[in-house]
ChimeraX commands (.cxc) that place a marker at each C-alpha (Angstrom):
marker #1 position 4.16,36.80,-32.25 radius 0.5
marker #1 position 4.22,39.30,-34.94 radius 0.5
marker #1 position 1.10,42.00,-35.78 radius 0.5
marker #1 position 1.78,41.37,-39.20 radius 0.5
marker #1 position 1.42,38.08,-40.72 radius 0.5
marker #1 position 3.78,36.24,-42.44 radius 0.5
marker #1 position 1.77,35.02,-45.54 radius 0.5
marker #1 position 3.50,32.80,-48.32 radius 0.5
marker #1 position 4.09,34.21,-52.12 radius 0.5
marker #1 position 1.20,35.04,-54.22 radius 0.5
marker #1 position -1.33,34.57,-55.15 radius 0.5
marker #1 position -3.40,33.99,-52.12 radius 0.5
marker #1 position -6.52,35.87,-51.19 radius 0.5
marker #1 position -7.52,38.28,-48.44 radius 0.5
marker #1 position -10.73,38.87,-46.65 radius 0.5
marker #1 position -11.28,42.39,-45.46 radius 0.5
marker #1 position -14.23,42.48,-42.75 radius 0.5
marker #1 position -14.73,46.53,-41.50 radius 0.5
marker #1 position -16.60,47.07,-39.05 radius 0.5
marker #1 position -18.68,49.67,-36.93 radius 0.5
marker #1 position -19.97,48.54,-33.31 radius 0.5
marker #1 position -23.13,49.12,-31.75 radius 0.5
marker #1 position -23.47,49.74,-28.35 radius 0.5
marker #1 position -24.24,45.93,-27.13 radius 0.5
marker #1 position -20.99,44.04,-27.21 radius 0.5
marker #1 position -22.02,41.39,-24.23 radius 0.5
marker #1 position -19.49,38.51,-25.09 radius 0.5
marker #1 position -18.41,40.14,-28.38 radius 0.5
marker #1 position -14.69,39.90,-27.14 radius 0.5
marker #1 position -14.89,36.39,-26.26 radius 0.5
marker #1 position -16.72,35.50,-29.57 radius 0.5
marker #1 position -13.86,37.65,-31.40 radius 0.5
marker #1 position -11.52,35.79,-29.56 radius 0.5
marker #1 position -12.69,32.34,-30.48 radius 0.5
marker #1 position -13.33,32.95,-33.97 radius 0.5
marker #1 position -9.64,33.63,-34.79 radius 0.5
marker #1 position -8.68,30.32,-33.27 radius 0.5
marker #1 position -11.38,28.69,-34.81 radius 0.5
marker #1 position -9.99,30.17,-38.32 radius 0.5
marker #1 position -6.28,29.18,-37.28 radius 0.5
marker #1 position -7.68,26.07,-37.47 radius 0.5
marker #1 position -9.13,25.55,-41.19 radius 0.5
marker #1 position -7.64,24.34,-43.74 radius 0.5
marker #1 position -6.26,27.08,-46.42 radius 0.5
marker #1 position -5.37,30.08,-43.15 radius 0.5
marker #1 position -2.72,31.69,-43.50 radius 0.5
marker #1 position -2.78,34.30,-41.23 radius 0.5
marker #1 position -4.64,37.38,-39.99 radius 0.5
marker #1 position -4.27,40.84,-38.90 radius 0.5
marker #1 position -6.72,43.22,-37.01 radius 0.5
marker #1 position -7.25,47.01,-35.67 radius 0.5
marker #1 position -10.17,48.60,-34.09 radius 0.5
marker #1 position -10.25,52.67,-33.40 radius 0.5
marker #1 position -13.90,54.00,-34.50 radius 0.5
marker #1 position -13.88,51.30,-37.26 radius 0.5
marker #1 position -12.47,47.73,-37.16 radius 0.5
marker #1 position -10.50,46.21,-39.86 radius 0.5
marker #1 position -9.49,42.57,-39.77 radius 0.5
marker #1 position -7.55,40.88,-42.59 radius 0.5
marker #1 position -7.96,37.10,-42.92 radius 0.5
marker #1 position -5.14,35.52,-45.33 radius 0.5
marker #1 position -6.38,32.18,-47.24 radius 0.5
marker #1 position -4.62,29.90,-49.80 radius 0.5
marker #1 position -7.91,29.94,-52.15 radius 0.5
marker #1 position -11.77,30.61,-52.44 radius 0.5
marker #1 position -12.41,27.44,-51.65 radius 0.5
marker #1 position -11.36,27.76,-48.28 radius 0.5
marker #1 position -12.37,31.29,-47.75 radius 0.5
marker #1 position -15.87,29.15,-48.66 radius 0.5
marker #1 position -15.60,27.15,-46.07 radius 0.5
marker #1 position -15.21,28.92,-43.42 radius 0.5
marker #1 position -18.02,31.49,-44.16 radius 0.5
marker #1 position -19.95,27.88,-43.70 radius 0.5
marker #1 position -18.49,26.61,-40.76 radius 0.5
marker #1 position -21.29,26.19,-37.92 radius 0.5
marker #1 position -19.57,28.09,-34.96 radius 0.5
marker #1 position -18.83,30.86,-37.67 radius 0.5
marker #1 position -22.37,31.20,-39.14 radius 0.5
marker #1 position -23.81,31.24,-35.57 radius 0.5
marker #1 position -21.50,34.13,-34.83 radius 0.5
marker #1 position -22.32,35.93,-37.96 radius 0.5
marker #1 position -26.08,36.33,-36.50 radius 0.5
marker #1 position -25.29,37.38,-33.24 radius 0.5
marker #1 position -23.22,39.94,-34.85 radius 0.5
marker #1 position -25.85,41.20,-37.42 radius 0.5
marker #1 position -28.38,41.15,-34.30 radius 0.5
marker #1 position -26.53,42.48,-31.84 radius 0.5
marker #1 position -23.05,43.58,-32.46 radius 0.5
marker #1 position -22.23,45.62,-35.46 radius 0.5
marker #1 position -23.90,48.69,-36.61 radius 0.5
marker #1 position -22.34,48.27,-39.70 radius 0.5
marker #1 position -19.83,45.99,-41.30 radius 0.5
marker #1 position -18.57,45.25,-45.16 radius 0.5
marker #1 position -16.71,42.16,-46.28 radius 0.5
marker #1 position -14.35,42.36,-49.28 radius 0.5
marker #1 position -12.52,39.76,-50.64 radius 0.5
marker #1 position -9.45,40.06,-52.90 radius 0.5
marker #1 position -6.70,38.66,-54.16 radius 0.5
marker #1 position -3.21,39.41,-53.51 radius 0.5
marker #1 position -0.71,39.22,-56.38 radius 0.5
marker #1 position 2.30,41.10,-54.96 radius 0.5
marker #1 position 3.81,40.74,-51.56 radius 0.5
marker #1 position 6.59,42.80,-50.33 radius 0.5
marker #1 position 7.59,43.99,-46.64 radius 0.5
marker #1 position 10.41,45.37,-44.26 radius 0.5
marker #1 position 10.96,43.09,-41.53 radius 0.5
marker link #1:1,2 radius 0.2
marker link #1:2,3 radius 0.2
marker link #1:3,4 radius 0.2
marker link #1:4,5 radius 0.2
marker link #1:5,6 radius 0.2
marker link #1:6,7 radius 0.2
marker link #1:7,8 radius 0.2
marker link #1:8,9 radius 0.2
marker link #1:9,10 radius 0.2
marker link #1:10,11 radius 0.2
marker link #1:11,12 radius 0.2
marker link #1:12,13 radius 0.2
marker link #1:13,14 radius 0.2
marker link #1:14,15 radius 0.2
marker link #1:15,16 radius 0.2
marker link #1:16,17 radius 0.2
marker link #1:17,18 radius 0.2
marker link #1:18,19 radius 0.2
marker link #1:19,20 radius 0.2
marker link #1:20,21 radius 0.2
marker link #1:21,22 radius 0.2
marker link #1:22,23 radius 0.2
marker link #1:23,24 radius 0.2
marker link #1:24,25 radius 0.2
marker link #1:25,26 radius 0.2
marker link #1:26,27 radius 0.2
marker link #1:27,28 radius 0.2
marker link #1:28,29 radius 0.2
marker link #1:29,30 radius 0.2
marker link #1:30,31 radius 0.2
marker link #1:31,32 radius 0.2
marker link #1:32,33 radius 0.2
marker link #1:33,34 radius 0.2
marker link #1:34,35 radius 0.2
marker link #1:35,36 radius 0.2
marker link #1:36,37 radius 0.2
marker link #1:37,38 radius 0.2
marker link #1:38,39 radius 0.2
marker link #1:39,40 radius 0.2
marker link #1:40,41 radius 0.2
marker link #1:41,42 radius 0.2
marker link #1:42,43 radius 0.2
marker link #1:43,44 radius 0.2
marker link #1:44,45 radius 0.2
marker link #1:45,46 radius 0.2
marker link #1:46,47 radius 0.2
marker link #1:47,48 radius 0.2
marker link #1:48,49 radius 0.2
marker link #1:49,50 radius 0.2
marker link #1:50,51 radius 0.2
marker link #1:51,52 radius 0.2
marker link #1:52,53 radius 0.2
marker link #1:53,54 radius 0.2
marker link #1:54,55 radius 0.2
marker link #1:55,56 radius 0.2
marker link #1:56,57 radius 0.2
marker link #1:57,58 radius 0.2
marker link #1:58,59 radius 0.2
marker link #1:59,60 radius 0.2
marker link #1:60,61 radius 0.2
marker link #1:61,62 radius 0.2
marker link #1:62,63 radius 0.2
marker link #1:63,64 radius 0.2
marker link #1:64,65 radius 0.2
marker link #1:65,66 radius 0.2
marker link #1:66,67 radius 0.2
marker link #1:67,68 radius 0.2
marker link #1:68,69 radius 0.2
marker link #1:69,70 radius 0.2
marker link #1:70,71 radius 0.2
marker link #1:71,72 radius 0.2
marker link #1:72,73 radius 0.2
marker link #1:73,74 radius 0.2
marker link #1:74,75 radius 0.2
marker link #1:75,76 radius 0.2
marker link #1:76,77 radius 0.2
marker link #1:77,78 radius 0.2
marker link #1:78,79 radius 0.2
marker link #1:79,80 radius 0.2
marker link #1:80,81 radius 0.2
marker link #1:81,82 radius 0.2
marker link #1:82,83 radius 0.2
marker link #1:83,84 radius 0.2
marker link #1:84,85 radius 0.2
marker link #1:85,86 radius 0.2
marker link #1:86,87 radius 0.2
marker link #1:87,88 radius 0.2
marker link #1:88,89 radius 0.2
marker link #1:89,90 radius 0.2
marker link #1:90,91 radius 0.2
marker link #1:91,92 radius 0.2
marker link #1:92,93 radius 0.2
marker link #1:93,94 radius 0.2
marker link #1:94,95 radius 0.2
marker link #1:95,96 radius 0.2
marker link #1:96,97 radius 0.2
marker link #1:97,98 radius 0.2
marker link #1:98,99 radius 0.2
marker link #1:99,100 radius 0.2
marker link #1:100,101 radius 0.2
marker link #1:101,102 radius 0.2
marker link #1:102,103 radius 0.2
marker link #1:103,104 radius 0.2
marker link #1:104,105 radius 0.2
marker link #1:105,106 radius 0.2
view
């Protein structure tokens, strides 16, 4: 499996989540884990990417807003959200964009 992901041709949107960590990370792997094959899993993913040093940066790929929608609102995801503002993250931003040109060396 590739570190990059293959995403279709534009337009399609990203969501860019950066994050800091706080020192409690009890189950933050395993919660990490299962949200990205929770995402694989909605309709309108198209792929995601993700690096932590000092600050986390994970790309989620999505055909359209709608679907980026509904996965903010998906129950698993929202009860994951909390822990992380409680517990997890010391910090965090979400950006979303859209992507109009696509190009890459494979």
């Amino acid at each position: 499996m590739s570190l990059i992901a293959s995403t279709p041709e534009p337009p399609y949107y990203a969501v860019i989540f950066t994050s800091t960590l706080s020192k409690q990370q009890e189950n933050y792997e395993k919660t990490a884990k299962r949200m990205v094959e929770l995402a694989q899993q909605q309709p309108g993913f198209l792929g995601i990417e993700s690096a932590r040093e000092a600050v986390g940066i994970t790309v989620s790929y999505w055909q359209d807003l709608a679907s980026i929608k509904q996965w903010k609102a998906n129950t698993e995801h929202l009860s994951a959200q909390k822990t992380g503002r409680q517990l997890w993250y010391q910090s965090f931003s979400v950006r979303i964009a859209k992507v109009e040109r696509d190009y890459r060396l494979d």
